[in-house]
C-alpha positions, 0 to 999 in steps of 0.5 A: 655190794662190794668191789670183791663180790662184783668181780667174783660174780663177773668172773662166774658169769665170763663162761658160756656154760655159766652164763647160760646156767645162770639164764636159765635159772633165772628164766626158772624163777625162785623155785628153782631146777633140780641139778640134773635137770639142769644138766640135761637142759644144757646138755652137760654131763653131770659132773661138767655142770656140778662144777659149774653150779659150785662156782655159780654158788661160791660167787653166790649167784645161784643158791643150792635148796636140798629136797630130799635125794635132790639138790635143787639150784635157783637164781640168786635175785638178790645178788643178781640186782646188787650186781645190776645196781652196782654197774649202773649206779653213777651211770650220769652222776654228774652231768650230760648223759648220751647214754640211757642207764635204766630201761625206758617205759613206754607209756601210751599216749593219750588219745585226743 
């Protein structure tokens, strides 16, 4: 992923409305919600969250799926894990570490 994109997705999700836009969809999973739904979900009005969508979709976190007379919205997972990938990827190159890059599995223990 390229510094450019980074920086584009970062600005899109530096606004609440966005940000939660965002969770929601990808709370949803790949299906997606229709716009309106959305809306309605995050109390916009429509035309607020149509703005918001476009700028989610021009920074290509969401994606626009049309069905019909409806225009559904699902979270861009692709881009979604470049962006993730991108901010963690020297996390500890080289050396010492203090911090934890990757979320730690918690792995049970054997009983003796």
């Amino acid at each position: 992923m390229e510094a450019t994109t980074v920086i584009d997705a970062l600005a899109a999700l530096a606004h609440r409305t966005r940000l939660g836009i965002f969770r929601l969809l990808v709370e949803q999973g790949p299906e997606g919600l229709p716009a309106g739904e959305i809306a309605s979900r995050r109390h916009l009005a429509n035309a607020n969250a149509s703005f918001h969508l476009k700028e989610l979709a021009g920074a290509g976190l969401v994606k626009a799926i049309p069905a019909g007379r409806f225009i559904y919205y699902a979270a861009n997972y692709k881009t979604m894990n470049g962006l993730v990938d991108y901010l963690t990827r020297n996390c500890c190159e080289g050396g010492v570490c203090d911090i934890e890059c990757a979320p730690m599995i918690k792995r049970k223990r054997k009983s003796s």
